[in-house]
Structures are given as structure tokens and as C-alpha cells.
mmCIF file of the N, C-alpha and C atoms, coordinates in Angstrom:
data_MODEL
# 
_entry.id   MODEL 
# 
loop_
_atom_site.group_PDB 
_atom_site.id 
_atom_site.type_symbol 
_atom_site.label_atom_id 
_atom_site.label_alt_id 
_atom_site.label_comp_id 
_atom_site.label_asym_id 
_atom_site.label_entity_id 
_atom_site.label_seq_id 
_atom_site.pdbx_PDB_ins_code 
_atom_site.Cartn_x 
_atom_site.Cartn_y 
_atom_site.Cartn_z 
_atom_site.occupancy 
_atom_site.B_iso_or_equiv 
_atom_site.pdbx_formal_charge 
_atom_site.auth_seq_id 
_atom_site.auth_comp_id 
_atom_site.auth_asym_id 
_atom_site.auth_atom_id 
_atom_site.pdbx_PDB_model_num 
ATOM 1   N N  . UNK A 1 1  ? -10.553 -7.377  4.369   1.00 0.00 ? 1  UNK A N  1 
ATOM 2   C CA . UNK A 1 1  ? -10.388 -8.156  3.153   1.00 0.00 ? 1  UNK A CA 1 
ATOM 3   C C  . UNK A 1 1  ? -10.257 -9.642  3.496   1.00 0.00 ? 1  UNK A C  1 
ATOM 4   N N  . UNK A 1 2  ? -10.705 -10.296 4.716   1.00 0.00 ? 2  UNK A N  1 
ATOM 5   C CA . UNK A 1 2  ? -11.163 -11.276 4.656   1.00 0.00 ? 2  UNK A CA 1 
ATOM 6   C C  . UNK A 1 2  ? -11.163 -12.497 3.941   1.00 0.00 ? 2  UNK A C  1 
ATOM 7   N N  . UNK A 1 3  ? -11.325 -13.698 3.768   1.00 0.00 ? 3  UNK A N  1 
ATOM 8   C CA . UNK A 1 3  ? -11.129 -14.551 2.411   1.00 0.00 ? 3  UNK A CA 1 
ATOM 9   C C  . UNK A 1 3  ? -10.844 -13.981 0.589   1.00 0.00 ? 3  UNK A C  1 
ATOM 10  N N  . UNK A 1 4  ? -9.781  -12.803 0.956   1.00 0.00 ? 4  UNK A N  1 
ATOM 11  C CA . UNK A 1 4  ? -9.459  -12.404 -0.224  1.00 0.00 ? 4  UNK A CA 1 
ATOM 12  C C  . UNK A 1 4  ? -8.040  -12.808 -0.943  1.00 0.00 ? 4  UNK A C  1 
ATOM 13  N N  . UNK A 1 5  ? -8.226  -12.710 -2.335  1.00 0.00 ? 5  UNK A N  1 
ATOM 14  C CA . UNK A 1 5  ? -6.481  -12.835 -2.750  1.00 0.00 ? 5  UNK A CA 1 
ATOM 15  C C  . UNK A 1 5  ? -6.076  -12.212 -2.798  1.00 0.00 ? 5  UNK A C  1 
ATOM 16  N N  . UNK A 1 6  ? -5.808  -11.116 -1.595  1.00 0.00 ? 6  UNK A N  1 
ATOM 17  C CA . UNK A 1 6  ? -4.934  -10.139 -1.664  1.00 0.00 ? 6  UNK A CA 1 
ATOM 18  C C  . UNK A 1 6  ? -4.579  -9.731  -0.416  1.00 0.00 ? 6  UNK A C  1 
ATOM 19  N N  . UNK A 1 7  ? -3.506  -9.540  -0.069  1.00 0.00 ? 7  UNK A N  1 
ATOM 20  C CA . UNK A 1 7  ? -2.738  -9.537  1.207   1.00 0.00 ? 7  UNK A CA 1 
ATOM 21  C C  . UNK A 1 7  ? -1.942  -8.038  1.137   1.00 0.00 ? 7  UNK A C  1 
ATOM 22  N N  . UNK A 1 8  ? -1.812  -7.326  2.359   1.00 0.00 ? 8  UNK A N  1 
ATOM 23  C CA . UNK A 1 8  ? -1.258  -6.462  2.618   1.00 0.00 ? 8  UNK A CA 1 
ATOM 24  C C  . UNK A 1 8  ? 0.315   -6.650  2.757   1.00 0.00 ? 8  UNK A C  1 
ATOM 25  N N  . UNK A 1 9  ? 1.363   -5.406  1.927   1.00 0.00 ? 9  UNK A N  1 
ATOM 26  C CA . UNK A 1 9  ? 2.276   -5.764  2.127   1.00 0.00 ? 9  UNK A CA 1 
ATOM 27  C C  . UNK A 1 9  ? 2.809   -4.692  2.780   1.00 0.00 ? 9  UNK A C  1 
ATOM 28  N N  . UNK A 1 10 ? 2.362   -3.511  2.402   1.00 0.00 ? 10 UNK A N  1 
ATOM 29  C CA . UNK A 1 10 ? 3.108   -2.439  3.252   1.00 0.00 ? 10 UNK A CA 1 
ATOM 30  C C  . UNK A 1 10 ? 1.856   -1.006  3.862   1.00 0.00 ? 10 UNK A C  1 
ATOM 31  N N  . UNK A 1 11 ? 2.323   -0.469  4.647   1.00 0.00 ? 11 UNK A N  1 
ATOM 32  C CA . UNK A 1 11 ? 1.907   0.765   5.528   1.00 0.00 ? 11 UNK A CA 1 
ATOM 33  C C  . UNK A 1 11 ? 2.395   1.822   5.941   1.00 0.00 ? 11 UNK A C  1 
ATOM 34  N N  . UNK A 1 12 ? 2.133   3.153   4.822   1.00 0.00 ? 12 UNK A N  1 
ATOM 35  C CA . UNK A 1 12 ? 2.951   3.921   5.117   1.00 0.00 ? 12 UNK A CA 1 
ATOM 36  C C  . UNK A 1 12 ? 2.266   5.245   4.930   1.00 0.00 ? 12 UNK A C  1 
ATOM 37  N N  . UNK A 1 13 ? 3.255   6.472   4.981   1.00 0.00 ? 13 UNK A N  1 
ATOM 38  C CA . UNK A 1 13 ? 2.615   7.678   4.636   1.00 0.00 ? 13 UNK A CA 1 
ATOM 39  C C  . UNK A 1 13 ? 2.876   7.813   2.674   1.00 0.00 ? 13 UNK A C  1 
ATOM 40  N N  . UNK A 1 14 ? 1.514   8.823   2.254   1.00 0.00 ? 14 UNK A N  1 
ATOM 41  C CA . UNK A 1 14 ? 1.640   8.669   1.206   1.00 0.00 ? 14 UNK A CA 1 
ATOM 42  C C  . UNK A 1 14 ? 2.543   8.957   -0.141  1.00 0.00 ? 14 UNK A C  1 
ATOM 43  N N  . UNK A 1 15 ? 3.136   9.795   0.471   1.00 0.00 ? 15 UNK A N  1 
ATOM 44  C CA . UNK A 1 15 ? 4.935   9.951   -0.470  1.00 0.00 ? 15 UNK A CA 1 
ATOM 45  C C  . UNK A 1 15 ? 5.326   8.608   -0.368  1.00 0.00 ? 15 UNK A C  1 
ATOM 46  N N  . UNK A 1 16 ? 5.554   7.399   0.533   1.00 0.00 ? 16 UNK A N  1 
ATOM 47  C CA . UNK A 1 16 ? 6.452   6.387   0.298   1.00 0.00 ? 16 UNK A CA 1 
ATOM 48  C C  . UNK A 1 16 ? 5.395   5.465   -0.749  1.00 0.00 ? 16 UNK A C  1 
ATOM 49  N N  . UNK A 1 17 ? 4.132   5.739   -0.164  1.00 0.00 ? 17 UNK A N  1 
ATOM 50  C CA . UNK A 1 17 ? 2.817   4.687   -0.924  1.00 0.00 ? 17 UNK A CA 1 
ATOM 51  C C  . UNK A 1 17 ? 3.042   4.782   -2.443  1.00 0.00 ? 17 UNK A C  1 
ATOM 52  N N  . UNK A 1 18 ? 3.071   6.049   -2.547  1.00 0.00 ? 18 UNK A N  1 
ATOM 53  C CA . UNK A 1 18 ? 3.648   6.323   -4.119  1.00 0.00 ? 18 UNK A CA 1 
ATOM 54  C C  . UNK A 1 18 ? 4.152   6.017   -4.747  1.00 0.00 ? 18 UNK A C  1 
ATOM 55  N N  . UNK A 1 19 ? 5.465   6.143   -4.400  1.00 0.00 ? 19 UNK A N  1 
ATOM 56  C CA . UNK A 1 19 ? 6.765   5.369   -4.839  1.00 0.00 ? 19 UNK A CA 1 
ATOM 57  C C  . UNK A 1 19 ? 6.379   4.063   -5.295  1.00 0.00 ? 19 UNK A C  1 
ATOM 58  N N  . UNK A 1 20 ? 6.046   3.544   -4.020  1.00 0.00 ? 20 UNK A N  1 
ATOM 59  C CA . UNK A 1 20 ? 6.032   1.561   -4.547  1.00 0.00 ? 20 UNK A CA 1 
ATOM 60  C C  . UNK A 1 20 ? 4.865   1.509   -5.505  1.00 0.00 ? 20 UNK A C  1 
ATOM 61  N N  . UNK A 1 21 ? 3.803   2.270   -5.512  1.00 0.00 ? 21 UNK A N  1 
ATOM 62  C CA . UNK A 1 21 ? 2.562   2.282   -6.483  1.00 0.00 ? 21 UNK A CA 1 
ATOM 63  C C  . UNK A 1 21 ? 3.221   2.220   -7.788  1.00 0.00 ? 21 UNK A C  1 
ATOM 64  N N  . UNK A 1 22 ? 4.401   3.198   -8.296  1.00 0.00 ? 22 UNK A N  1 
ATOM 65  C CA . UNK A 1 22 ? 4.718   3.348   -9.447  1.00 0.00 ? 22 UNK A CA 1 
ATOM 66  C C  . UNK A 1 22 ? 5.452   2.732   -9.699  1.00 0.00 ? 22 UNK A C  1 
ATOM 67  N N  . UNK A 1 23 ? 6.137   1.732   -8.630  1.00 0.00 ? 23 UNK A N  1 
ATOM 68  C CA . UNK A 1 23 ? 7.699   0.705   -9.088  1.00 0.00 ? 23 UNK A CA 1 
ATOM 69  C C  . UNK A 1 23 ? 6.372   -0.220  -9.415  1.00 0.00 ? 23 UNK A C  1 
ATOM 70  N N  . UNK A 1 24 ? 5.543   -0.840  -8.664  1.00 0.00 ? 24 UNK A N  1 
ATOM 71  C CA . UNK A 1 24 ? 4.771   -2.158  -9.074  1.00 0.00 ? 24 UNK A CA 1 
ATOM 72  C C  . UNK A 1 24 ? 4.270   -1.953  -10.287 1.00 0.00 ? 24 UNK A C  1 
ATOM 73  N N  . UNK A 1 25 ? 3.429   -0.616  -10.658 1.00 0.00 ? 25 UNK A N  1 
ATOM 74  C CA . UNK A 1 25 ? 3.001   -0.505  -11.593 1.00 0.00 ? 25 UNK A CA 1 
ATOM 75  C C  . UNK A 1 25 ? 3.578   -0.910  -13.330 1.00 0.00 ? 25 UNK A C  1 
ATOM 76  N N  . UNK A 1 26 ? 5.188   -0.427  -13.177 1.00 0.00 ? 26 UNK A N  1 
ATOM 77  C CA . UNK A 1 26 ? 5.789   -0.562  -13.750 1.00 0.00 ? 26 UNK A CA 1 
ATOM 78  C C  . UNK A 1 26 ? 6.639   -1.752  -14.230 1.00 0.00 ? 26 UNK A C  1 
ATOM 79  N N  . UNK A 1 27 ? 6.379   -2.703  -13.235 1.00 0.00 ? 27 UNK A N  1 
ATOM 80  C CA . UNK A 1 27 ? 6.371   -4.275  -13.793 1.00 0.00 ? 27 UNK A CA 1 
ATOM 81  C C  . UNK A 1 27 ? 4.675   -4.720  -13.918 1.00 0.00 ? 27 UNK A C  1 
ATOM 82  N N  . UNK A 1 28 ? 3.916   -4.214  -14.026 1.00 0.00 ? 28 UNK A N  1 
ATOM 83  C CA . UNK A 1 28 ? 2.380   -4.967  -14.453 1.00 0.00 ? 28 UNK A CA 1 
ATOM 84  C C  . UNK A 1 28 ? 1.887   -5.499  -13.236 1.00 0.00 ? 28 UNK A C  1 
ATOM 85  N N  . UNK A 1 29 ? 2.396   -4.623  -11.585 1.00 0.00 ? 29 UNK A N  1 
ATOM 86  C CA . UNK A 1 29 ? 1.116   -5.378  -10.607 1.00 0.00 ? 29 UNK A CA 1 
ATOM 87  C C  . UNK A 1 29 ? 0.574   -4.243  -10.240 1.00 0.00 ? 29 UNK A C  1 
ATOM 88  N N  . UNK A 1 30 ? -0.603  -4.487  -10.375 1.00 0.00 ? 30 UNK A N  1 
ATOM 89  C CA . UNK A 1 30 ? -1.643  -3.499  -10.223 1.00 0.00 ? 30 UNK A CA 1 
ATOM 90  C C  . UNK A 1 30 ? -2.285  -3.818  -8.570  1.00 0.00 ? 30 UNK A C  1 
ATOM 91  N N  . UNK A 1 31 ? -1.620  -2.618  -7.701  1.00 0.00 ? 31 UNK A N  1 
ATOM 92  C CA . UNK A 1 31 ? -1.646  -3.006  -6.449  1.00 0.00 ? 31 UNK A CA 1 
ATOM 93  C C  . UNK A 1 31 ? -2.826  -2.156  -5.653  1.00 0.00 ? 31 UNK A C  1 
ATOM 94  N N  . UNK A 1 32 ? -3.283  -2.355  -5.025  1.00 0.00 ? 32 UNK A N  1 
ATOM 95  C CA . UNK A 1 32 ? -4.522  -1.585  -3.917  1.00 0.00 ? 32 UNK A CA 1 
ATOM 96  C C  . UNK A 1 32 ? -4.630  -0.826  -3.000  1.00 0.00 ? 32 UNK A C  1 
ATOM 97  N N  . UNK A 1 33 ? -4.647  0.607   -3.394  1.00 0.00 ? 33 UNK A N  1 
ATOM 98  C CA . UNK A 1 33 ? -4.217  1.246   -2.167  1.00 0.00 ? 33 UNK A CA 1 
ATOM 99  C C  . UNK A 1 33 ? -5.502  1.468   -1.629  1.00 0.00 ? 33 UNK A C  1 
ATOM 100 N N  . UNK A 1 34 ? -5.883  1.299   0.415   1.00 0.00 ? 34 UNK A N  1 
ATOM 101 C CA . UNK A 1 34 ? -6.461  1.305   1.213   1.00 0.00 ? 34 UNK A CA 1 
ATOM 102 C C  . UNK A 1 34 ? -5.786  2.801   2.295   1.00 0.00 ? 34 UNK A C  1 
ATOM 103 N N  . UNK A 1 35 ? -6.899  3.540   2.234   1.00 0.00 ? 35 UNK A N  1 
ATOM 104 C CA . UNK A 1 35 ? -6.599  4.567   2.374   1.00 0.00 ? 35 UNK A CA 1 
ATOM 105 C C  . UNK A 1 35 ? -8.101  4.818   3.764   1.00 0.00 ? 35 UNK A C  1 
ATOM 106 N N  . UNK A 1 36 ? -7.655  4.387   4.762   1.00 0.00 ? 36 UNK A N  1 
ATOM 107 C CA . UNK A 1 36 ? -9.466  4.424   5.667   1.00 0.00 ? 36 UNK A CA 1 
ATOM 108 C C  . UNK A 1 36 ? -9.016  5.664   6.358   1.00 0.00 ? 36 UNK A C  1 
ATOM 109 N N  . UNK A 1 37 ? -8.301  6.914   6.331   1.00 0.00 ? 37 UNK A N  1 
ATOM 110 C CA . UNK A 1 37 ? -8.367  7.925   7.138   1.00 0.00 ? 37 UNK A CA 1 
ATOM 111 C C  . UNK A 1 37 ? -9.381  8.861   5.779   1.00 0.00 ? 37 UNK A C  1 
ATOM 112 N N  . UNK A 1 38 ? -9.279  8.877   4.600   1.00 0.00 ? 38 UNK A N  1 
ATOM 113 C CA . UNK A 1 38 ? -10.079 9.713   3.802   1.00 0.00 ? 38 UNK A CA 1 
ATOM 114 C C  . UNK A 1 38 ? -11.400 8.774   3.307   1.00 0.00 ? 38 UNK A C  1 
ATOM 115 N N  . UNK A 1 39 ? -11.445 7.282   3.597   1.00 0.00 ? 39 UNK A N  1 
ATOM 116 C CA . UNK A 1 39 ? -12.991 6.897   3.274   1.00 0.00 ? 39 UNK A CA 1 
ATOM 117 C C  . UNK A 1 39 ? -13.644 7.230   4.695   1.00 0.00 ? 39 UNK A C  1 
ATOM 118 N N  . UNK A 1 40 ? -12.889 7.310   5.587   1.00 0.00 ? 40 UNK A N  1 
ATOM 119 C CA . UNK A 1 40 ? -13.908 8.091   6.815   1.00 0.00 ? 40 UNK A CA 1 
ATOM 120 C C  . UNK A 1 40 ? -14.569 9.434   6.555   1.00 0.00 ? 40 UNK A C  1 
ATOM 121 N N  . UNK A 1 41 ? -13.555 9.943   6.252   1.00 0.00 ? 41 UNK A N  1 
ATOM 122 C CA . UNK A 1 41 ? -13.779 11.356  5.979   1.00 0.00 ? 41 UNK A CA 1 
ATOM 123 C C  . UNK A 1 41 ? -15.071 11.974  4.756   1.00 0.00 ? 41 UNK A C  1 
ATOM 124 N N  . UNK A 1 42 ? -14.666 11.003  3.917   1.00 0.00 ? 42 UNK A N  1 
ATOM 125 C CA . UNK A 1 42 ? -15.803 10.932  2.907   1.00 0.00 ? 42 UNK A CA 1 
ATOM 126 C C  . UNK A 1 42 ? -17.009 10.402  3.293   1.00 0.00 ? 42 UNK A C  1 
ATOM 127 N N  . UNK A 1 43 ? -17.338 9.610   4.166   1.00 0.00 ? 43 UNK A N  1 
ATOM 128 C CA . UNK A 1 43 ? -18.405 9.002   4.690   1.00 0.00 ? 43 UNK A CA 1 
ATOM 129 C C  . UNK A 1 43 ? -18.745 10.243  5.985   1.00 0.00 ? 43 UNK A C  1 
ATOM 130 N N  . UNK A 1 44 ? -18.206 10.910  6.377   1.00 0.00 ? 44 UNK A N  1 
ATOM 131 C CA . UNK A 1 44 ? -18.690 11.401  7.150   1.00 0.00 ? 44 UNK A CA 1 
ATOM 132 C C  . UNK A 1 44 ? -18.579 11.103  8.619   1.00 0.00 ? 44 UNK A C  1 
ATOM 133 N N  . UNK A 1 45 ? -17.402 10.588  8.871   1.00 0.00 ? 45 UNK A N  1 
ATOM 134 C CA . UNK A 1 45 ? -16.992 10.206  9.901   1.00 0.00 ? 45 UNK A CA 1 
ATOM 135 C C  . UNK A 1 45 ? -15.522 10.965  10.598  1.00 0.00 ? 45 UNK A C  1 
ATOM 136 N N  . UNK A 1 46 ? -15.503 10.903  11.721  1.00 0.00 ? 46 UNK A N  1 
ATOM 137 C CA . UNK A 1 46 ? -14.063 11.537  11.849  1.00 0.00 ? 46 UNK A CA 1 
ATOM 138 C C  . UNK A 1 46 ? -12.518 10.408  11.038  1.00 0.00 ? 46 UNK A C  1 
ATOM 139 N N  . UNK A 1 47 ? -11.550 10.777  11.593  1.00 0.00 ? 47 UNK A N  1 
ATOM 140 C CA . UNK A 1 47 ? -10.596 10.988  10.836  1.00 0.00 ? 47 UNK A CA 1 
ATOM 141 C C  . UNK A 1 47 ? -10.063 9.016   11.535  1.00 0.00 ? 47 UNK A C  1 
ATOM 142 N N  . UNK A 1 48 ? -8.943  8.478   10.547  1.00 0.00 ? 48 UNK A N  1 
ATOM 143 C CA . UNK A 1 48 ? -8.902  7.342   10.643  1.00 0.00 ? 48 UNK A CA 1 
ATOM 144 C C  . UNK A 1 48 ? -8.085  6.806   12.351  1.00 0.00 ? 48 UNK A C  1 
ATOM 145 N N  . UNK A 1 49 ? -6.766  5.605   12.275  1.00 0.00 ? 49 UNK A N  1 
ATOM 146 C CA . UNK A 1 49 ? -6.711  5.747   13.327  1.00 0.00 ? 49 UNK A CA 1 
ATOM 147 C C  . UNK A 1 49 ? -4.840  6.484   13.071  1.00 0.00 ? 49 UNK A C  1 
ATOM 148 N N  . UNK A 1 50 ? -4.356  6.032   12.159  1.00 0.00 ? 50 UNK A N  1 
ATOM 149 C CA . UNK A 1 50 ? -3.265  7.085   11.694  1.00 0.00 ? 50 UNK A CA 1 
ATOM 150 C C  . UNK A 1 50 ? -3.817  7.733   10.475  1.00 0.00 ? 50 UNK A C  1 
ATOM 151 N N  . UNK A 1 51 ? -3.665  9.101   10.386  1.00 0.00 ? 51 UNK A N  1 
ATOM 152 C CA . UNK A 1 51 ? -3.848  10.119  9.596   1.00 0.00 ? 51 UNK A CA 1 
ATOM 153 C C  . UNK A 1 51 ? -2.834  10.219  8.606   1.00 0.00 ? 51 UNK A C  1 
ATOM 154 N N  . UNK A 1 52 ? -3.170  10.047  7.182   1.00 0.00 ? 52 UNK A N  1 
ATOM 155 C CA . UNK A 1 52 ? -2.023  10.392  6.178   1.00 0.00 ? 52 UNK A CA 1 
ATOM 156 C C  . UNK A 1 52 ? -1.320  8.963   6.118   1.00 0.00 ? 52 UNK A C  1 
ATOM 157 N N  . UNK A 1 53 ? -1.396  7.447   6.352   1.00 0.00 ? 53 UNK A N  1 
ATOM 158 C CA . UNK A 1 53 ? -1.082  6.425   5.995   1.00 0.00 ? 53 UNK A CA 1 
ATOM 159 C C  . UNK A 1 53 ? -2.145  5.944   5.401   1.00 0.00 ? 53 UNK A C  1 
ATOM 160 N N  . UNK A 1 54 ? -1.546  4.605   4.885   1.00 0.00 ? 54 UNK A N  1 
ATOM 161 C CA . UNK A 1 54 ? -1.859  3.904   3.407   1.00 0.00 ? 54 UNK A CA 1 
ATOM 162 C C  . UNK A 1 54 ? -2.060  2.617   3.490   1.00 0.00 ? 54 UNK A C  1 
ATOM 163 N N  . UNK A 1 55 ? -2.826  1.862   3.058   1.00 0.00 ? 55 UNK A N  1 
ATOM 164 C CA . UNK A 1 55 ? -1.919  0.520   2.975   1.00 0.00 ? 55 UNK A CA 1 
ATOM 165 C C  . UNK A 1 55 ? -1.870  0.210   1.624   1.00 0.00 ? 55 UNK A C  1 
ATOM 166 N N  . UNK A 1 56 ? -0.834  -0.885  1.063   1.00 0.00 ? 56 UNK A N  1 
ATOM 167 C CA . UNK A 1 56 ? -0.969  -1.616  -0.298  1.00 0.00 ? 56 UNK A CA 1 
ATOM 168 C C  . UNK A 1 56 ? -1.329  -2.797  -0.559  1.00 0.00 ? 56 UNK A C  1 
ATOM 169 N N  . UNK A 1 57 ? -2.100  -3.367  -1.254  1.00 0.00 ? 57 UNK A N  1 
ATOM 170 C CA . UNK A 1 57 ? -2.510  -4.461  -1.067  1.00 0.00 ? 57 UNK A CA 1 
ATOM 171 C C  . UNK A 1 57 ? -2.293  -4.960  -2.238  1.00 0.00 ? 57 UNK A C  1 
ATOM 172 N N  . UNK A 1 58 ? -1.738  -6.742  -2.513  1.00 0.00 ? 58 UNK A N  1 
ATOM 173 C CA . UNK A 1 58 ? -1.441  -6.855  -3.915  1.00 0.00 ? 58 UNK A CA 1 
ATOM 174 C C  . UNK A 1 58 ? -1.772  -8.638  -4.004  1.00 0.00 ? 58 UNK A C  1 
ATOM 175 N N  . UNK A 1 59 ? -2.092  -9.025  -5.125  1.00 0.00 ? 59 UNK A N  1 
ATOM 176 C CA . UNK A 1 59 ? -2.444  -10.137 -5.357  1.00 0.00 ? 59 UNK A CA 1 
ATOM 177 C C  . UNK A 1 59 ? -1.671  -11.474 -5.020  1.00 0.00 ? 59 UNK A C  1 
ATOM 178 N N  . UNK A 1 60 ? -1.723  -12.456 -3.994  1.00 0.00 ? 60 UNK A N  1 
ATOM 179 C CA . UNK A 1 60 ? -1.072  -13.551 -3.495  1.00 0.00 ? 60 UNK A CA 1 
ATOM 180 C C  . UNK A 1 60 ? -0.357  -13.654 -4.720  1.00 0.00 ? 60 UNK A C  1 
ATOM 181 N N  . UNK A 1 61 ? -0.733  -13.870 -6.151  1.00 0.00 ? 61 UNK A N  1 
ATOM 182 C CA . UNK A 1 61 ? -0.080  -14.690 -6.588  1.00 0.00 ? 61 UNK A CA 1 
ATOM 183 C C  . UNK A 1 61 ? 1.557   -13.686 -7.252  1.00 0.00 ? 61 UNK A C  1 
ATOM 184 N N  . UNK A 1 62 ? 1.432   -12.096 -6.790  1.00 0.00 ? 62 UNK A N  1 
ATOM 185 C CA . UNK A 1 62 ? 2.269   -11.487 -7.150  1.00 0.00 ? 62 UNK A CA 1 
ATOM 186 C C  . UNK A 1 62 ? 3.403   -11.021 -5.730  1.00 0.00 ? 62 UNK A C  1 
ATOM 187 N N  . UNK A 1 63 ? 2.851   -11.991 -4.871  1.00 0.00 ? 63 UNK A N  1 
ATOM 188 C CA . UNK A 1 63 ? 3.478   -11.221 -3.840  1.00 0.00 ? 63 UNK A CA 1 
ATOM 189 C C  . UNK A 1 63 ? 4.958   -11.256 -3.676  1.00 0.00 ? 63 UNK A C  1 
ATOM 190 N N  . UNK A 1 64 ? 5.457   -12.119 -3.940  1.00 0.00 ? 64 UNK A N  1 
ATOM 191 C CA . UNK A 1 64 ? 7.057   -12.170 -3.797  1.00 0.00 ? 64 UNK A CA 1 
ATOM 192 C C  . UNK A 1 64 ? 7.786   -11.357 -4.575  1.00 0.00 ? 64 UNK A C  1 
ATOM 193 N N  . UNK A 1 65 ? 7.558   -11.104 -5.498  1.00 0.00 ? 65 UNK A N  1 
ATOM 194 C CA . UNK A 1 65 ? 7.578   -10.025 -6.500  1.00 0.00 ? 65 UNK A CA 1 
ATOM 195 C C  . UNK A 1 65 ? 7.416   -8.537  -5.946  1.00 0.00 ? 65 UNK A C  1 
ATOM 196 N N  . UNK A 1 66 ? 6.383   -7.925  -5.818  1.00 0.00 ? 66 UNK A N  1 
ATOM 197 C CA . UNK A 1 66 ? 6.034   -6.899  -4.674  1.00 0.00 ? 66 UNK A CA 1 
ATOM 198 C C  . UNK A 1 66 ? 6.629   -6.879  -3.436  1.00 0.00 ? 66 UNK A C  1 
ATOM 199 N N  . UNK A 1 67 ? 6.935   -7.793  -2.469  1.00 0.00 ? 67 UNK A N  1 
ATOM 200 C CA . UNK A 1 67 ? 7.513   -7.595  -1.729  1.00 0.00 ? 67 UNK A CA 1 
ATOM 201 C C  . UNK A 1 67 ? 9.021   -7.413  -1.788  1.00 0.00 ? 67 UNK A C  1 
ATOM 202 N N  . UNK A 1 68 ? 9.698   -7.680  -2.853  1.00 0.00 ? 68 UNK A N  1 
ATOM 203 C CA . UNK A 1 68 ? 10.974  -7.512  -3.055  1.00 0.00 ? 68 UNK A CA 1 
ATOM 204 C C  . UNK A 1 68 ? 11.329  -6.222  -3.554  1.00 0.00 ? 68 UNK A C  1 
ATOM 205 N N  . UNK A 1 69 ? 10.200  -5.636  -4.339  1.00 0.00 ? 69 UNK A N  1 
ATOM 206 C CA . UNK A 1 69 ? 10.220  -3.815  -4.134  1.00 0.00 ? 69 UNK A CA 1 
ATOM 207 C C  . UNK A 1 69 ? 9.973   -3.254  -3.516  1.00 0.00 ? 69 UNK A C  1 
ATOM 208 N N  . UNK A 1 70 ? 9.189   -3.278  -2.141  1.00 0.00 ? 70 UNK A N  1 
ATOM 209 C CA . UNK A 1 70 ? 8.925   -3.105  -1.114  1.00 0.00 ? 70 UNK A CA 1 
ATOM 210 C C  . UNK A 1 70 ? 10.303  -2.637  -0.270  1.00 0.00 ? 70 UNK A C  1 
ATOM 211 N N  . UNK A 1 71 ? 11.075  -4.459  0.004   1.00 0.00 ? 71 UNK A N  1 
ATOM 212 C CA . UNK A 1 71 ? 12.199  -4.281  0.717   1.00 0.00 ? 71 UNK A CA 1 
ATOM 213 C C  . UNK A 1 71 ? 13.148  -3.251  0.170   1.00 0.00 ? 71 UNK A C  1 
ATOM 214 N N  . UNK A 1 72 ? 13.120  -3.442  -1.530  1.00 0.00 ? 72 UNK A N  1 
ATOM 215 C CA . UNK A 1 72 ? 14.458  -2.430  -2.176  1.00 0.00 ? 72 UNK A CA 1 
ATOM 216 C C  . UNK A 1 72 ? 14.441  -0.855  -1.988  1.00 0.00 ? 72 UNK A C  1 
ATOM 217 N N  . UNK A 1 73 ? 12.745  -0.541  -1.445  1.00 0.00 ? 73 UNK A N  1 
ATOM 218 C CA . UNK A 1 73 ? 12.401  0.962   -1.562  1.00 0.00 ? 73 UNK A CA 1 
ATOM 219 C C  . UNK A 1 73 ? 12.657  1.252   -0.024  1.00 0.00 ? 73 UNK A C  1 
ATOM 220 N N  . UNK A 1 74 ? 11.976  0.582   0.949   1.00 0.00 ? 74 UNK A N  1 
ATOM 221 C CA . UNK A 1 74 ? 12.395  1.129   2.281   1.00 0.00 ? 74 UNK A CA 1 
ATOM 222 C C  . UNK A 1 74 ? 13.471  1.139   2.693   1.00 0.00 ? 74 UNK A C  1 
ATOM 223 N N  . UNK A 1 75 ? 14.529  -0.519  2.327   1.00 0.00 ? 75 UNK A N  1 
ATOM 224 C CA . UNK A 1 75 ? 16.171  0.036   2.489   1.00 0.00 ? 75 UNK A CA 1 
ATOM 225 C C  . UNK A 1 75 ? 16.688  0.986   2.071   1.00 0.00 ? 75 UNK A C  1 
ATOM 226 N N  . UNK A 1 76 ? 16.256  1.381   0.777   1.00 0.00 ? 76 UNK A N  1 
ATOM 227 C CA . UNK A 1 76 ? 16.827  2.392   0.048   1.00 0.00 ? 76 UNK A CA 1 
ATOM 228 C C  . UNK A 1 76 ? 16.712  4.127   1.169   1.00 0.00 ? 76 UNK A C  1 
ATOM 229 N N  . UNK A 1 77 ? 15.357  4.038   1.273   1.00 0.00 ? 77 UNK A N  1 
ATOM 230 C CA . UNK A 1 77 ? 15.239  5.351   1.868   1.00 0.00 ? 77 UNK A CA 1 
ATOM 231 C C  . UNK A 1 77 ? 15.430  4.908   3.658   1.00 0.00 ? 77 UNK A C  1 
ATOM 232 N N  . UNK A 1 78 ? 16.055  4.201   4.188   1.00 0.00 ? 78 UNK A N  1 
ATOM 233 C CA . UNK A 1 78 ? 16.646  4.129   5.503   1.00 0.00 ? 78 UNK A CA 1 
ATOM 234 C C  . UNK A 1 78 ? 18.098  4.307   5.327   1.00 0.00 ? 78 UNK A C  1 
ATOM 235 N N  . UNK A 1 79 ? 18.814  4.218   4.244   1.00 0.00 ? 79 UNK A N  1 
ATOM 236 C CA . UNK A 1 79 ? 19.965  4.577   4.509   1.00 0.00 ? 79 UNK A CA 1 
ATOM 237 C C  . UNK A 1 79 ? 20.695  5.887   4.172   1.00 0.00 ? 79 UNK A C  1 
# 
């Protein structure tokens, strides 16, 4: 994603991807999940380079925002 407005904020397996999909969603950021172990797979290629992770990707201009649910969801489930 290259000269894009959208920056990666997190990388995970897809139970946690979830989670933050539906907290962002739920304030209005509509975030990007990058998923290259199943577009391999669909293309016909073997399997990615971690299996069953994610990434999220969300618009520069929402990022501080997103990243502050980010931090609230992984502290949450580390403690």
C-alpha cells in the first residue's frame, strides 16, 4: 500500500482482528482488513508467511482515533 492513505495499525490472529473491526466500526471507521495467507490461497498459491493473521488498515486521517482502540483492546486482553 505504498503512497496510500492508509497505514497499518495492527497484526493479529483473527478473533482479536474482529474485535477491533467491530469497536472501529462502531464509531464510523471503516477499517481494512489485509488478510495475504487466504488471497494466496485463493490465487492459488501456497499458504502466507503467518497463517491465520490479519492486518488492519485505517485511514491517516482516523488514525489516532483507531489506534486508541487498538491500545484499549490489547491491554484489555493482556491482563
Amino acid at each position: 500500500m505504498k503512497d496510500s492513505n492508509y497505514i497499518k495499525i495492527y497484526t493479529g490472529d483473527f478473533i482479536i482482528v474482529q474485535r477491533i473491526v467491530t469497536e472501529l466500526e462502531a464509531i464510523d471507521i471503516n477499517p481494512i482488513v489485509k488478510d495475504q495467507t487466504e488471497s494466496a490461497r485463493l490465487a492459488g498459491f501456497g499458504g502466507g508467511i503467518v497463517p491465520g493473521f490479519q492486518e488492519i488498515f485505517v485511514n491517516k486521517d482516523e488514525l489516532d482515533t483507531a489506534v486508541s482502540i487498538v491500545q484499549e483492546i490489547t491491554s484489555e486482553l493482556g491482563a
